[in-house]
N, C-alpha and C positions, 0 to 999 in steps of 0.2 A: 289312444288309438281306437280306432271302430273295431266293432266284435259283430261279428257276420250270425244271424240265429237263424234255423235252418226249420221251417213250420211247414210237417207234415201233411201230406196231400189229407185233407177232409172234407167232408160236406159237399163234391165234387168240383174241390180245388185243386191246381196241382200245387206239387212240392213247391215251395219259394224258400230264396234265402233274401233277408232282408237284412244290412248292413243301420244299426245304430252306435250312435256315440257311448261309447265307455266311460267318457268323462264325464263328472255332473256337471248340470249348467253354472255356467263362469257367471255371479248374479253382483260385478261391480258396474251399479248401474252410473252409463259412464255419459258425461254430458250434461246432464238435467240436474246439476248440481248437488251429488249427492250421493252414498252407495258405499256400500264395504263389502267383503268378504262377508258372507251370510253361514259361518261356521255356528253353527247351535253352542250357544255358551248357558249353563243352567240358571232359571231365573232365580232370587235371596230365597224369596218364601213360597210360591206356587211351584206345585207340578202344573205344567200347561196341558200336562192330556185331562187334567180335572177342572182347573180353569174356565177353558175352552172348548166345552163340550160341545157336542152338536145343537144344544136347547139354545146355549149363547150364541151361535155364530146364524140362529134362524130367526129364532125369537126373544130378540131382545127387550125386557118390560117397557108397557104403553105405561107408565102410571109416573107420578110426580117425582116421587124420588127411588130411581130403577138402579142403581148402583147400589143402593139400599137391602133392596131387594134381594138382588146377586150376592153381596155379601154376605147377608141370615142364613142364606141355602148355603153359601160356602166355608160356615163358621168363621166368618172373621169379621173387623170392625172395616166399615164404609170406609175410611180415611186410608185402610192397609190396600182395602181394595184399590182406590184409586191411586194408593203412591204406586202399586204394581202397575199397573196399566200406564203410567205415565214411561216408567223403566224400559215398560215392551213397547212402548209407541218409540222409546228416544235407539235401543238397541235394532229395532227392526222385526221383531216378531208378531206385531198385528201392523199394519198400515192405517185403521183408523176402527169407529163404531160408527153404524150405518145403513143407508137403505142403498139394497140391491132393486134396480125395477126391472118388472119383464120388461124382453128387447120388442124391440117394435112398437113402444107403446107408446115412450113420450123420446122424442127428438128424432134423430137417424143417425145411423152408426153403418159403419162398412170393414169388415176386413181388407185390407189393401197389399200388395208387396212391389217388390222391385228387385229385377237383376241386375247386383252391381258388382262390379271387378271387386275380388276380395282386398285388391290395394287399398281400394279408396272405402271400404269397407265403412270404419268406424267412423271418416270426417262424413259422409251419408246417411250414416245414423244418427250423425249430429244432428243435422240440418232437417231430418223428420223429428226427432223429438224436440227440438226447439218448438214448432208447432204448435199451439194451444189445443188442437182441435184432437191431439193425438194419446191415449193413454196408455197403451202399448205399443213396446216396439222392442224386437227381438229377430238376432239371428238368427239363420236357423240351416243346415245342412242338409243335403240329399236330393236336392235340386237348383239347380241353376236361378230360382227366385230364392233368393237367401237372405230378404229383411223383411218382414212380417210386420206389420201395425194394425192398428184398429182407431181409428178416427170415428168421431164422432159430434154433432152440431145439433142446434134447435129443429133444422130441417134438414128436407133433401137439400136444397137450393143454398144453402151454408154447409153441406157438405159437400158439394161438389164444386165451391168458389174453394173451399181449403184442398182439396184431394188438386185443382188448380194449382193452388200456391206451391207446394210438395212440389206438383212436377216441374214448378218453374223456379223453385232451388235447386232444384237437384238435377235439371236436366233428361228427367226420363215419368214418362206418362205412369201412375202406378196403375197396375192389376187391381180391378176394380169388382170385391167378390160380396155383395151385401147377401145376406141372411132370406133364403125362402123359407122355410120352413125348421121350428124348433120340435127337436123329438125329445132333449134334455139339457138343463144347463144348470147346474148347482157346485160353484166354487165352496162348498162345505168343505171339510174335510177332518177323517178321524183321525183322532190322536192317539186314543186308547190301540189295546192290540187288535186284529182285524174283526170283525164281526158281520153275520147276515144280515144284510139288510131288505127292508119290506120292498116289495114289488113298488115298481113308477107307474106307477097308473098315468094315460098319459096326461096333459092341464090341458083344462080347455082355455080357448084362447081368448083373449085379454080384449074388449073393444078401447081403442085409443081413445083418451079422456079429449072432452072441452076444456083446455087448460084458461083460469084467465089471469094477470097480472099479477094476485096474492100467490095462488099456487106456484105457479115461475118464481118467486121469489124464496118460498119456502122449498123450492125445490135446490136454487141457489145455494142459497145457505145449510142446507144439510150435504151441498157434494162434498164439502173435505170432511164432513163427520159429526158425531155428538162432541160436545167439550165434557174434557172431564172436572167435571162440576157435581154436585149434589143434585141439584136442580139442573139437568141438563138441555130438559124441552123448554123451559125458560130462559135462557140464554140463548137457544135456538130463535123461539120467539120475540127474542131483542133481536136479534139480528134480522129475521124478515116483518121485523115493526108488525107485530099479529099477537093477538092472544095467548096465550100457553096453554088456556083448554079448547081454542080453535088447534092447534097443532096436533094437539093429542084427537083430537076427533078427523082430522084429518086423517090422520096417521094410520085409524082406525079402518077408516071406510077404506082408504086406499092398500092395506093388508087385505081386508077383506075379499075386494074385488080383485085380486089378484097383481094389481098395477106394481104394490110394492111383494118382491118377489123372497127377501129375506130381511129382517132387520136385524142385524145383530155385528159381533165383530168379525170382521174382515183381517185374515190371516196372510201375513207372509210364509206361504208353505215352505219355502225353501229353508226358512230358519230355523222349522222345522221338524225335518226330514225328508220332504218331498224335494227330491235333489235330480230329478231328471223331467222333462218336460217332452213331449211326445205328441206331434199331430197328424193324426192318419188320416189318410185321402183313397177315396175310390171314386173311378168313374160306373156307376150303376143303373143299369137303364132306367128312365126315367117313370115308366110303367110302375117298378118294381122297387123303386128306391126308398118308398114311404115305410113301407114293410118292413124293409130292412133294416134302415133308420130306428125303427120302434120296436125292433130286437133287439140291436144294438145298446140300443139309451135302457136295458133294464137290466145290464151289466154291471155288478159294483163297480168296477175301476172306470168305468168310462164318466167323466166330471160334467163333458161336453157333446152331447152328437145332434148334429144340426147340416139340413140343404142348403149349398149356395149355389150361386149361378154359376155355370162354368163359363170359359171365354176361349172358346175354339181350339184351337191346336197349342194356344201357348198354354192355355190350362183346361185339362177337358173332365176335371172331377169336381164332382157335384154333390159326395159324401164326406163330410169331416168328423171324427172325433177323436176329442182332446184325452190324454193319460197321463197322470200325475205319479210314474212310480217312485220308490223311495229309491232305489237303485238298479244296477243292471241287472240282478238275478231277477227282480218283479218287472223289472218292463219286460223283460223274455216272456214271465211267467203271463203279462197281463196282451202281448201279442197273439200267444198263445189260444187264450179264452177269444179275440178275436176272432182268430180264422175258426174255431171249433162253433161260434157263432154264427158260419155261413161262407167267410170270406177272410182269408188273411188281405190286410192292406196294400193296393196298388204302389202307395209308398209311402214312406216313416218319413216324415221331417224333424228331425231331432232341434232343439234350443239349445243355443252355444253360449249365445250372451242376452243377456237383457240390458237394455237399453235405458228403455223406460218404465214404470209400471205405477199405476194410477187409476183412480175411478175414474171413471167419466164423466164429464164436463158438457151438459145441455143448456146451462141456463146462464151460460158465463154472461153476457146482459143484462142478469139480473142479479148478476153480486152484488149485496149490500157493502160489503169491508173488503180491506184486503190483508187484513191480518187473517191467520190460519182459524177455522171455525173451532179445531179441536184445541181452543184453548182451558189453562187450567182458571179454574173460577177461586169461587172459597175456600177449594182443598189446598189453595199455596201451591200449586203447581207451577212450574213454568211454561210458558209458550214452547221454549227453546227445546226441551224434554219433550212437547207436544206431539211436536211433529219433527221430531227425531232429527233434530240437525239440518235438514234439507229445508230446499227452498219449496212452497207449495206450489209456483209456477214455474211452467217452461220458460226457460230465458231467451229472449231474442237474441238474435247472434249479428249483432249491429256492429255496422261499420262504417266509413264513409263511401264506401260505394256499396252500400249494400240497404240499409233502410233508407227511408224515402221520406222528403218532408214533409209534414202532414199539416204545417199551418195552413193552408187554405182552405181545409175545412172547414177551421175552428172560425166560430162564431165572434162578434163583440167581447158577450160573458163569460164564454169560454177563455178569451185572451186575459182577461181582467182576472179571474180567476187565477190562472196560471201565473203571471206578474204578482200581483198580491200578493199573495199565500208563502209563493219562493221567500217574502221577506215577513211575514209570523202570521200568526193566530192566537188569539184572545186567552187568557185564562180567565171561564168565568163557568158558571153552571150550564148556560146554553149558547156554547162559543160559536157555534154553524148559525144560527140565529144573530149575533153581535155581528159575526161578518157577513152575514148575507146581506145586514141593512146599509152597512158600507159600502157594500158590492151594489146596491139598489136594485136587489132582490130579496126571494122570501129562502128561509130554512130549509124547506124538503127541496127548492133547485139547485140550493147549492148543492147540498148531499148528492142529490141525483145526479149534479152533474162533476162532483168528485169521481163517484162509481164512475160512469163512463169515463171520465179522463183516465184514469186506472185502468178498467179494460182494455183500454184502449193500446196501455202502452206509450203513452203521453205524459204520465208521470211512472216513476218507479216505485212509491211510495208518500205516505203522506204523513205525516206524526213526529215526533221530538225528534230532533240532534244532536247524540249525545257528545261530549267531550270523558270518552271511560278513562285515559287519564288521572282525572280527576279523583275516580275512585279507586285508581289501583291498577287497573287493567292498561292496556295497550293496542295501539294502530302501528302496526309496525309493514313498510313498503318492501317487498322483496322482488328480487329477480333472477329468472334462469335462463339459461340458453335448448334450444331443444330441435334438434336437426330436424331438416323438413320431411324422414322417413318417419320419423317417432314425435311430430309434433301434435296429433290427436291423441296418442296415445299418453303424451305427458299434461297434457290441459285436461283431458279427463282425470288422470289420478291427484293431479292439484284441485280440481274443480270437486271433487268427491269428498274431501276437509271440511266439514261445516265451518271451520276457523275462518277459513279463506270470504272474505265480504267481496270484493272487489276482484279483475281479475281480466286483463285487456292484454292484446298482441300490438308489438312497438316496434316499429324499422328499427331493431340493433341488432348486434350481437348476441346481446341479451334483449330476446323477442318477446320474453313473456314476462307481465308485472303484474303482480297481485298484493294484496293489503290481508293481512292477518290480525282479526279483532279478539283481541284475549282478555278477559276478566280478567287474571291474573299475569303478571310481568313475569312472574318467576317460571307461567307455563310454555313462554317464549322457545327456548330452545329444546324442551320434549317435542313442540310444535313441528319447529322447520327439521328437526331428526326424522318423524316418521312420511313425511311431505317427501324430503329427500329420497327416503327409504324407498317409498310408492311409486315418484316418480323416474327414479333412476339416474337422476341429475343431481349438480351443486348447484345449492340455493345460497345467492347473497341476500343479506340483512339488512335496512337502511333507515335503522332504527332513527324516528325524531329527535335529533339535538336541540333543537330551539326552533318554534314555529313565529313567523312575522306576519302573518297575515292569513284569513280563510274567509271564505265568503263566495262561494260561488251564487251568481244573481245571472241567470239565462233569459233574459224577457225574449217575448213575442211582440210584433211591433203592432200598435193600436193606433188605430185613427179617426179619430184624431188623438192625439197624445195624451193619455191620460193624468191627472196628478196622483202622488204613491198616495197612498192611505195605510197608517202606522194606529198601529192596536194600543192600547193603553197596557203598557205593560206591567201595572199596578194591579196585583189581586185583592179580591176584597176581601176586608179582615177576617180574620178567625181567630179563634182559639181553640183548633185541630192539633193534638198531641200528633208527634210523629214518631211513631215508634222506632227505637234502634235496627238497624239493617235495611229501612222501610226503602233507603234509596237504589239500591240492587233489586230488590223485589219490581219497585214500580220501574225500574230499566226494564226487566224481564217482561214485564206485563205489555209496557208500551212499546217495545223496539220493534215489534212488529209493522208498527203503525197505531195511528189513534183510530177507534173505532168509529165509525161514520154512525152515527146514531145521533137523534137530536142532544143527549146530555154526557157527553163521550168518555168524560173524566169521574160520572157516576159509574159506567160501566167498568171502566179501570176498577173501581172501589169494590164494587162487587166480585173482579174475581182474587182480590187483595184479602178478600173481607174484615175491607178498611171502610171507610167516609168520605164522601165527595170533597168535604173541607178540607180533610187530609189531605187526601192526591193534588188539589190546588196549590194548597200549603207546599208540599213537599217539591213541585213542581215550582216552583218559586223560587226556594230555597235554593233549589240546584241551576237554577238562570243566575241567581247572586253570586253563589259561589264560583260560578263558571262551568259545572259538570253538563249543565242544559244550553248548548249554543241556540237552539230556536226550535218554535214550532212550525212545521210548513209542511212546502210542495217540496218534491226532487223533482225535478224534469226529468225526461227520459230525451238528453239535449238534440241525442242524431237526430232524432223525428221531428223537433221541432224547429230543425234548421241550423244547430250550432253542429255541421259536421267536420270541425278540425280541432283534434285535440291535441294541442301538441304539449307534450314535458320538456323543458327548456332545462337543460343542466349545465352547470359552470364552474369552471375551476379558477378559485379563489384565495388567495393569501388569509391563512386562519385568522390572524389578528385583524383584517379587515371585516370579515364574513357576518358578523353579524351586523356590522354600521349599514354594510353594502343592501346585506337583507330589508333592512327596515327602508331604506328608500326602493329598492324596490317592489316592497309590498304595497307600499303607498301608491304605484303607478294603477291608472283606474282599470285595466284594464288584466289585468294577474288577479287571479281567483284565489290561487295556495302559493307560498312562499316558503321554505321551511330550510334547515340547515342541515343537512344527511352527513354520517359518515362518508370516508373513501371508501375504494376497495384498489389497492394498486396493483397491478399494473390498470388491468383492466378496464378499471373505474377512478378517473382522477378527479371527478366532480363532487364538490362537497356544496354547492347552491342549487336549489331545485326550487322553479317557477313555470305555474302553468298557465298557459293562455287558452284560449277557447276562442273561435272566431266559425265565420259560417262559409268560410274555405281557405285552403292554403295561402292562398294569395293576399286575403284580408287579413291573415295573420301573420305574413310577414314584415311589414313595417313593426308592428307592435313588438315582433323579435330585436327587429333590428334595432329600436326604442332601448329595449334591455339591454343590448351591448352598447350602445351608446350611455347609457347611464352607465354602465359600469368601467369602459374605457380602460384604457393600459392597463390596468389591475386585474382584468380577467388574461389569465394563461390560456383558456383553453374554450371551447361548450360546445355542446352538441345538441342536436334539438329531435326527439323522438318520438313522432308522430303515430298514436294509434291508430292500427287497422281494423280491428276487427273488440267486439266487450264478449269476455267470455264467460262472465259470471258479473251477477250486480246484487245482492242482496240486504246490502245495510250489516250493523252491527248484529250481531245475535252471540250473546253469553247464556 
């Protein structure tokens, strides 16, 4: 419930009562693939108010091995250090290590909102944070704009084609509030018990850099964070192809100059204790606001106070600052110090839900990889532990009416590329190199033109296929039904599962299908228990029985017609021991994606700290065995024109079911074939075949193909066309 605080007339204000939320903000960030209940659970071995002092979260060490560093001052061994930080990256209590830059310096960034019917609330929240461009996004109470973001791009002119896109999702123009004037901005925050802090002397301001193609790249690569590595600036500087003592003198000068504004770790306050979220607004005459502003900003509790533009009568204030209390008795207490500063606030906008929350994204053009930066190196870390379960991108929310085909952009090289790749890539020391000369180009175009198809959203990823099967684990298809009042409400609490890989809306009854990727088989049903539990529905199961056929191959049509080109799939010899467990580890390392770098499967090795021969070797082994289906492209198929996806289901006589399957996995034209349980009544289909065509219409015949081969023996099928991908992220154990 709201609690009404009633702030006596001062400083020649009158009396006001200002109504904020009692509740702490609801932080299941819902949509963007990822998010829990942010309840403070205690870390094994650190207090995090000592941890996470204010020295780390500002000044994080410039020097070779800065983990090192941290750990001599904090009495313990580098490797405790990092297994901890990986713990607090996988639970939610840091989001990454990092540079903060002053605003205005490099790209453009805007506060934006929109007033939306609290109906359609959450499916509009979607459709902003799917966005690339977006790294905040929260609801927020106490006025009629009640979704809040903060988008951001290279430019003005790339952030005003995406503040575009937004409003032709969503149907309404957003409020458009960029940044005049900063008085303070320091997302620090203490953990210890309160303390006095020194006077803000105000910064002086920042002149915006000559940026040129190295720096945009090293800028790239440092937005998801440092990897927790020993050598962290090193691995940074694999990834923007640069030196590691260019990086560190970078690093340097741009600390210095003020550009970078904090380096150190980046806290999820909420986890905590910071459990209320608070943005105050005044309209202040214009004369008079600078002053004000700069009494404000030397407030301890105020994190944020900054001029924006106002916009006439739908918003006519032009002072903001941000409050982080721990609860209702200190937001009282911290409204309070407010109005005794001059002014109690024109109005409280309280944060109900987060959405989304993320660093910001300027140089997404200039991503090297698309695996997460904050990967774990020679500490044995996993990726998956990295970055905590979640997906590092916003998901498109693709459907067949809804993205757009994008082949006519794509170039000859581009098409080739795409075709190719879908069917392998090399195992050899410099495989971007092996295929670029097939491709009859050079190594760094390939690379570069991965990176873009990636950005782009043209492919989903790039790197191994695993069959986890093999090792123990499981792909198991599940589905629910979820009524159209509570249908964002239940795809967000499925989509927040890191399990969940996959995860699409289907003309049935049962509307919603998703794939749950488990390392282990036996953690199957804790799985769909707590999915259940979240989502508030019954989840069916449709565990693989026998699979007949996989192979999805999506080409772009090229012309003139090219012939395939087939990698040699023969590694060259070794005699690389491969250590016990070594093929879970190198899942872990690779599932992300291979890394775009000219020698990809060194870099694998190094954060193994294995051997390039190894990871070949080992990566060999597991294509023998069957655990490694291929090396490649995923397409991202809506964009590139395959927009009908239809799951073709059939009910079939058991003792036939498998004869049936194996002819029709051989039809050319079915991508997966597999044999599912039933579910009766419900569910009378134990045959599932999917086809893929570039509209309904071209995939009907090839339906009706399937019922014709299966003939009098099928009882029954149904064919269930995806609308809408609600999640897409590949396997991650």
């Amino acid at each position: 419930m709201p609690v009404e605080i009633v702030i006596p007339a001062q400083a020649g204000c009158a009396e006001q009562a200002l109504r904020i939320e009692e509740t702490p903000l609801d932080f299941r960030v819902r949509g963007n693939g990822g998010g829990k209940d942010m309840a403070l659970s205690s870390p094994r071995e650190f207090d995090p108010k000592t941890l996470y002092d204010a020295a780390i979260q500002h000044d994080f060490p410039l020097a070779e091995r800065p983990y090192l560093l941290w750990a001599e001052r904090l009495g313990c061994s580098e490797q405790a250090l990092l297994e901890q930080l990986a713990r607090d990256l996988r639970d939610g209590r840091i989001s990454r290590i990092g540079a903060v830059f002053a605003p205005n310096t490099i790209g453009a960034s805007t506060l934006a909102a929109l007033a939306v019917d609290p109906a359609r609330l959450d499916a509009v929240a979607r459709e902003v944070s799917a966005h690339p461009a977006v790294s905040h996004n929260y609801a927020r109470g106490g006025h009629r704009y009640n979704l809040w973001f903060v988008a951001g791009a290279r430019d003005r002119e790339s952030l005003d084609a995406a503040l575009r896109e937004i409003a032709q999702a969503t149907g309404q123009t957003p409020l458009d509030l960029p940044m005049e004037r900063e008085y303070h901005i320091d997302l620090g925050f203490a953990l210890g018990a309160d303390a006095p802090q020194a006077p803000r002397p105000p910064r002086p301001a920042v002149e915006r850099p000559q940026l040129d193609a190295s720096d945009w790249q090293l800028i790239a690569a440092l937005e998801e964070g440092l990897a927790l590595t020993p050598r962290p600036y090193d691995a940074l500087a694999r990834r923007a192809q640069c030196a590691p003592e260019a990086v560190l003198a970078r690093f340097k000068a741009w600390r210095q100059s003020g550009l970078i504004r904090r380096l150190g770790v980046v806290l999820q306050h909420r986890r905590l204790g910071y459990t209320r979220n608070l943005m105050c607004v005044w309209d202040w005459p214009d004369d008079q606001v600078d002053a004000f502003g700069a009494r404000l900003a030397q407030l301890p509790c105020v994190n944020l106070c900054y001029r924006r533009a106002r916009r006439g009568a739908d918003w006519p204030y032009n002072l903001f600052v941000m409050l982080h209390p721990r609860n209702a008795e200190q937001a009282e207490q911290f409204l309070r110090q407010l109005a005794e500063a001059g002014a109690a606030p024109h109005r409280v906008l309280a944060g109900q839900t987060c959405y989304k929350q993320r660093g910001m994204r300027y140089a997404v053009d200039f991503l090297p990889a698309q695996e997460p930066a904050m990967l774990a190196g020679a500490s044995g870390l996993s990726p998956s532990s990295a970055c905590g379960g979640r997906s590092t991108k916003p998901l498109p929310q693709a459907g067949e009416g809804k993205d757009q085909d994008e082949t006519g952009a794509l170039d000859a090289l581009d098409r080739r590329i795409i075709n190719t790749l879908q069917r392998g890539f090399p195992l050899s020391p410099r495989p971007y190199a092996q295929a670029a000369r097939a491709l009859g180009t050079d190594e760094a175009t390939l690379i570069e033109r991965l990176r873009a198809l990636l950005a782009r959203g043209l492919l989903t990823r790039f790197g191994p296929l695993f069959q986890i099967e093999r090792a123990g684990g499981c792909f198991v298809l599940c589905a629910c039904h979820a009524d159209a009042a509570r249908l964002e409400q239940v795809i967000a609490a499925i989509n927040a599962h890191p399990e969940v890989a996959h995860h699409y809306e289907r003309t049935h009854h049962l509307n919603l299908w998703f794939v749950l990727a488990l390392a282990n088989v036996d953690a199957l049903p804790a799985a769909l228990a707590r999915i259940e539990a979240d989502a508030g529905t019954r989840v069916l199961a449709f565990p693989r029985e026998r699979e007949f056929f996989v192979d999805l191959y999506l080409p772009v049509p090229e012309v003139p017609a090219q012939p395939p080109v087939v990698f040699d799939s023969a590694p060259p010899c070794t005699d690389a021991v491969i250590a016990p467990d070594f093929d879970h580890a190198l899942i872990r390392a690779a599932q992300a994606g291979l890394p775009l770098l000219p020698a990809p499967y060194q870099a694998l090795a190094e954060r193994l700290g294995s051997t390039e021969q190894a990871v070949i070797a080992c990566l060999a082994s597991m294509r023998a065995r069957g655990l490694l289906r291929r090396i490649g492209a995923v397409p991202q198929h809506y964009r590139l024109g395959w927009r009908a996806n239809a799951m073709t289901v059939w009910d079939v006589a058991d003792a036939q079911a498998d004869a049936l399957g194996e002819r029709i996995g051989a039809l050319p034209f079915v991508s997966h074939c597999y044999r599912r349980p039933r579910h009766r009544p419900e569910w009378p289909y134990n045959l599932f075949a999917m086809v893929h065509a570039r509209t309904r219409e071209e995939a009907a015949p090839l339906i009706a193909e399937i019922a014709q081969e299966l003939g009098s023996v099928c009882r029954g099928s149904d064919v269930l066309w995806s609308t809408r991908v609600l999640k897409k992220t590949g396997l991650r154990i």
